[in-house]
C-alpha positions as CSV (number, residue, x, y, z in Angstrom):
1,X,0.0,0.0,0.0
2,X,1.5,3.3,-1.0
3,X,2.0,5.6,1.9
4,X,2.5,9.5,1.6
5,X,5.1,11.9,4.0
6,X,4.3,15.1,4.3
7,X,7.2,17.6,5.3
8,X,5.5,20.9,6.2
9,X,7.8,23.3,6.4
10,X,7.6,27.1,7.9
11,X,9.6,29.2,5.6
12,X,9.9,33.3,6.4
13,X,8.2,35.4,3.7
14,X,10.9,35.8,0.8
15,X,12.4,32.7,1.3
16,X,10.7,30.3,-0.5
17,X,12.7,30.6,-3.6
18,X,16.1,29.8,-1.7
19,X,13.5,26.5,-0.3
20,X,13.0,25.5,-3.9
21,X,17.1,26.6,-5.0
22,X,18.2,23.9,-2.2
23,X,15.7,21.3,-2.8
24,X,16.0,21.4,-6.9
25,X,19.2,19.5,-7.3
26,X,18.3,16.7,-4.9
27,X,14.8,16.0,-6.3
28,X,16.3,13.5,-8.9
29,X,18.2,11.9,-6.3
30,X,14.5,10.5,-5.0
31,X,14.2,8.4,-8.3
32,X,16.8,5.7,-7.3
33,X,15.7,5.1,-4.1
34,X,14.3,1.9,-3.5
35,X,10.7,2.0,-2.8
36,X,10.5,5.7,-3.5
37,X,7.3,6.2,-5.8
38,X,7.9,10.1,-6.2
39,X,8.9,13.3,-5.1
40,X,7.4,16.8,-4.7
41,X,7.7,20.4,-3.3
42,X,4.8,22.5,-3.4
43,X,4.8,26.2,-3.5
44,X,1.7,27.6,-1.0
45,X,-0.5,30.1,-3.4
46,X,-2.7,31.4,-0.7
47,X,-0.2,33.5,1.1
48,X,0.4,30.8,3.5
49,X,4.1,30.3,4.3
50,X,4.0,26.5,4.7
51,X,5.9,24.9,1.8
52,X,5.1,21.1,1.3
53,X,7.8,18.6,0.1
54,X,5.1,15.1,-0.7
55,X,6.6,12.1,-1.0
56,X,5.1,8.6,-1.9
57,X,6.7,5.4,-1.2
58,X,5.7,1.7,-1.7
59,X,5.5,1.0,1.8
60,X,6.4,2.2,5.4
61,X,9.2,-0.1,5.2
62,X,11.0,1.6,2.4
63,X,10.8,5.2,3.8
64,X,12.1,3.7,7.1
65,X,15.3,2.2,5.1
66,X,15.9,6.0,3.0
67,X,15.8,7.9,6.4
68,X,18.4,5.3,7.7
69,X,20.3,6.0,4.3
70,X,23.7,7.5,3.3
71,X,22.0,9.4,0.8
72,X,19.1,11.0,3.3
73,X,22.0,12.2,5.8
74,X,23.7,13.7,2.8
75,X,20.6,15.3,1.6
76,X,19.9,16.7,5.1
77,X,23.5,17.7,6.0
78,X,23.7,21.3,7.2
79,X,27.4,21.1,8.1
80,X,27.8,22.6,3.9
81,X,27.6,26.0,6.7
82,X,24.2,27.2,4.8
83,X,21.5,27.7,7.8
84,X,18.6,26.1,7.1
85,X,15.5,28.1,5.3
86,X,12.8,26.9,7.5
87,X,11.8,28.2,11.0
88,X,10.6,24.7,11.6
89,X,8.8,21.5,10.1
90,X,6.4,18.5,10.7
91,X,5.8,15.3,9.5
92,X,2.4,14.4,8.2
93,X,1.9,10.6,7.6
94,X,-0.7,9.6,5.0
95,X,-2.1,6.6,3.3
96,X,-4.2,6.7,0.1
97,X,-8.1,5.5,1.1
98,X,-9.5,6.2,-2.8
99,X,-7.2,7.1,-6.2
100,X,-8.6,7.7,-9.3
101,X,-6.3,5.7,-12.0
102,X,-6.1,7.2,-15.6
């Protein structure tokens, strides 16, 4: 069963396009992950400053296994001496009760 993250992340106003500047290179990096079923950050339209990264995975098992990864602590190393963007962040944890397949 597919299960869906959620990172919502509090970014200060104007600094949602240095989010989306860090984030773009490593979005990619999400396709060879095992179990990984996609990737996404969304931008909030509504003047909200929450920024969502969604992810999907093929099971709870397989996100458990990426945030044990090399490749997540790279992705989430801050000693590169950038401070981070967000003000702070939460986990949302989703499964999918109806899809509509094309």
């Amino acid at each position: 069963m597919t299960v869906i993250k959620i990172n919502a992340i509090e970014v200060p106003e104007g600094s949602g396009d240095a989010l989306a500047e860090r984030f773009s290179p490593r979005a990619r990096a999400m396709d060879d992950v095992p179990g990984s079923e996609g990737f996404e950050l969304l931008r909030p339209e509504d003047g909200r400053n929450t920024w969502l990264v969604i992810t999907r995975w093929k099971d709870e098992e397989s996100f458990q296994a990426w945030t044990s990864s090399q490749n997540f602590r790279e992705g989430h190393d801050r000693s590169g001496g950038k401070k981070p963007v967000g003000t702070g962040s939460e986990i949302w944890n989703y499964s999918v009760a109806v899809t509509s397949v094309r």
